[in-house]
C-alpha positions as CSV (number, residue, x, y, z in Angstrom):
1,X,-42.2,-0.2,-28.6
2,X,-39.4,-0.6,-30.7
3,X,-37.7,2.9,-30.1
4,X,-38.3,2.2,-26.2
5,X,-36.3,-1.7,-26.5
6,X,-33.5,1.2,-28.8
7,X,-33.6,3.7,-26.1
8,X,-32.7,1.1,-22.9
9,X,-30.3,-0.6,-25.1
10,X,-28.6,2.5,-25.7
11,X,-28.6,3.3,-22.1
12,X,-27.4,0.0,-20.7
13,X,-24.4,-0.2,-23.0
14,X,-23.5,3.9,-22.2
15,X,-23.6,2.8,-18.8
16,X,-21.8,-0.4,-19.1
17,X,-19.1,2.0,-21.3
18,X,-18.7,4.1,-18.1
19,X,-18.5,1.7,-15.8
20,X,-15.9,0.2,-17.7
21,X,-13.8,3.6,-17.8
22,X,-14.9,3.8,-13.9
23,X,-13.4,0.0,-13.7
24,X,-10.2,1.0,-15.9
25,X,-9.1,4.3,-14.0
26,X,-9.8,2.4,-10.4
27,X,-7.5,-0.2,-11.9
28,X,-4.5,2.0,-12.7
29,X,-4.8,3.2,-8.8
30,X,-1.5,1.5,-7.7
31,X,-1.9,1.2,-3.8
32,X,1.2,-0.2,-2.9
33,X,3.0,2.7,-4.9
34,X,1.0,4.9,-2.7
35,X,1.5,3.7,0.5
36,X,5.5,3.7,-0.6
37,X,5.3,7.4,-1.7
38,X,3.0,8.8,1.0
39,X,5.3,6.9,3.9
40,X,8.4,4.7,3.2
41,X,9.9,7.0,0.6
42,X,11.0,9.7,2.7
43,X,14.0,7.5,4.5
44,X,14.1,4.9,1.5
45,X,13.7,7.3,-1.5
46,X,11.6,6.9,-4.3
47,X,13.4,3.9,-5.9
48,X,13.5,2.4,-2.9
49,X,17.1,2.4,-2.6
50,X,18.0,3.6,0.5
51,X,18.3,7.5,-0.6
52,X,15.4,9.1,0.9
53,X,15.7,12.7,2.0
54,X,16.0,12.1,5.5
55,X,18.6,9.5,4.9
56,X,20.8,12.0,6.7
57,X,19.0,13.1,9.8
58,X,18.4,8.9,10.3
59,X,20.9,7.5,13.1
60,X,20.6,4.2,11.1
61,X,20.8,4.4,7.0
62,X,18.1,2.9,5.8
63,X,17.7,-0.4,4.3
64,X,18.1,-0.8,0.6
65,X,14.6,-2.3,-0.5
66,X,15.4,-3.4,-3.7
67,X,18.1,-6.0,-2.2
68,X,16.1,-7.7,0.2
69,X,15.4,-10.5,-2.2
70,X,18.7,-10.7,-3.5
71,X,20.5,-11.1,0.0
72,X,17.6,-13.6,1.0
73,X,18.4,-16.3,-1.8
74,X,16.8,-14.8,-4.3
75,X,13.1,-14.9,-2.2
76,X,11.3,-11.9,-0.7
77,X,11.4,-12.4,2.4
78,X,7.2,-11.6,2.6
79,X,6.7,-12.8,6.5
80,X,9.6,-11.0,8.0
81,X,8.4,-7.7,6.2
82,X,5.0,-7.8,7.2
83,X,6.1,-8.5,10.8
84,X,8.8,-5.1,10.4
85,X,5.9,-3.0,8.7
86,X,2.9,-3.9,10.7
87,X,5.4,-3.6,14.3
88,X,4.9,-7.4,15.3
89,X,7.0,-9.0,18.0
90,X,8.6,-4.9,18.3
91,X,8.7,-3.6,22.0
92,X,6.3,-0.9,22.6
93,X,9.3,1.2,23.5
94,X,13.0,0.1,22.6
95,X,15.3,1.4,19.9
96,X,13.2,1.0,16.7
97,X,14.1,3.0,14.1
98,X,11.0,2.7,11.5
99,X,7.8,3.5,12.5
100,X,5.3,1.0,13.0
101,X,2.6,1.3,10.4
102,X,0.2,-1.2,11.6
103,X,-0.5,1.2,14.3
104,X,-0.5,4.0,12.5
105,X,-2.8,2.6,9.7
106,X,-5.0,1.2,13.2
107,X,-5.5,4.5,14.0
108,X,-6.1,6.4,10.6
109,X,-8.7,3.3,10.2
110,X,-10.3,4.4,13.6
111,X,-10.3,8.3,12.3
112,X,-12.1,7.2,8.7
113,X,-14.4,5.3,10.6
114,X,-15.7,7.9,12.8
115,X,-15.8,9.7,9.5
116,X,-17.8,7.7,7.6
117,X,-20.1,6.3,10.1
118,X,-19.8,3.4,8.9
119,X,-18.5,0.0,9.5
120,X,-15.3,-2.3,8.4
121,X,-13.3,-4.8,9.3
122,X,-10.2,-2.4,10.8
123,X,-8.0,-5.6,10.9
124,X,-8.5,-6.3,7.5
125,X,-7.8,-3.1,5.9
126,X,-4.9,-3.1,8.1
127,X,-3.6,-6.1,6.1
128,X,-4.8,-5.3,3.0
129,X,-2.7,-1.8,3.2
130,X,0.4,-3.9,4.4
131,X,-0.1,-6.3,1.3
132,X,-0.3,-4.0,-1.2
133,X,2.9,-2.2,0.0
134,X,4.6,-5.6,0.4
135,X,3.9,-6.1,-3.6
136,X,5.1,-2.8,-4.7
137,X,8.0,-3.9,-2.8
138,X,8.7,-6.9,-4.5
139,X,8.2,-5.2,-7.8
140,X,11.2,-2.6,-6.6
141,X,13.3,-6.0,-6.4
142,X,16.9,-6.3,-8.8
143,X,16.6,-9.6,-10.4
């Protein structure tokens, strides 16, 4: 009986061991960074400053994201970004110069749901992937 009570116990802390490791490496995924690197850092550059590598084919230079605080009183201006990034209150057509993501997260969403067969709230994710870029973002910020 004894070496049975030995054997679970020695299973349930290996597995709570890996799941801790599992928890740890899940937590050192940085979305926001990867949202930034896989589509903002192109035209904005990796430090966010403006210095992508299509800076030069751009007919507008892109913004400087690391300033947006600064030249907003010292707060991020959070709302405004979302609205630019998700493609709120933007014309369907009209002379924007960034993409809008919130469409283009809509329809990956749509593409990974027909993947996976499963279901999830589209809207949410969308958000969720807007947040997440919004906080890298504020971490780029010169204080």
């Amino acid at each position: 009986m004894k070496s049975s009570y030995a054997k679970v116990s020695l299973m349930a802390v290996s597995l709570a061991l890996c799941s801790g490791a599992v928890f740890a490496q899940r937590a050192k995924t940085d979305l926001g960074k990867m949202e930034f690197d896989a589509n903002c850092a192109v035209c904005h550059g990796a430090d966010g400053k403006g210095n992508g590598s299509l800076r030069e084919l751009l007919r507008v230079s892109p913004t400087d994201l690391t300033q947006l605080a600064k030249k907003n009183q010292g707060i991020l201006p959070m709302g405004r970004m979302y609205e630019v990034i998700d493609g709120a209150n933007v014309p369907s057509h009209g002379t924007r110069d960034m993409p809008i993501w919130g469409r283009t997260y809509q329809a990956e969403n749509a593409q990974n749901l027909l993947e996976a067969r499963g279901s999830f709230d589209a809207q949410a994710l969308v958000r969720a992937r807007i947040l997440a870029l919004i906080e890298y973002i504020n971490r780029l910020q010169v204080r």
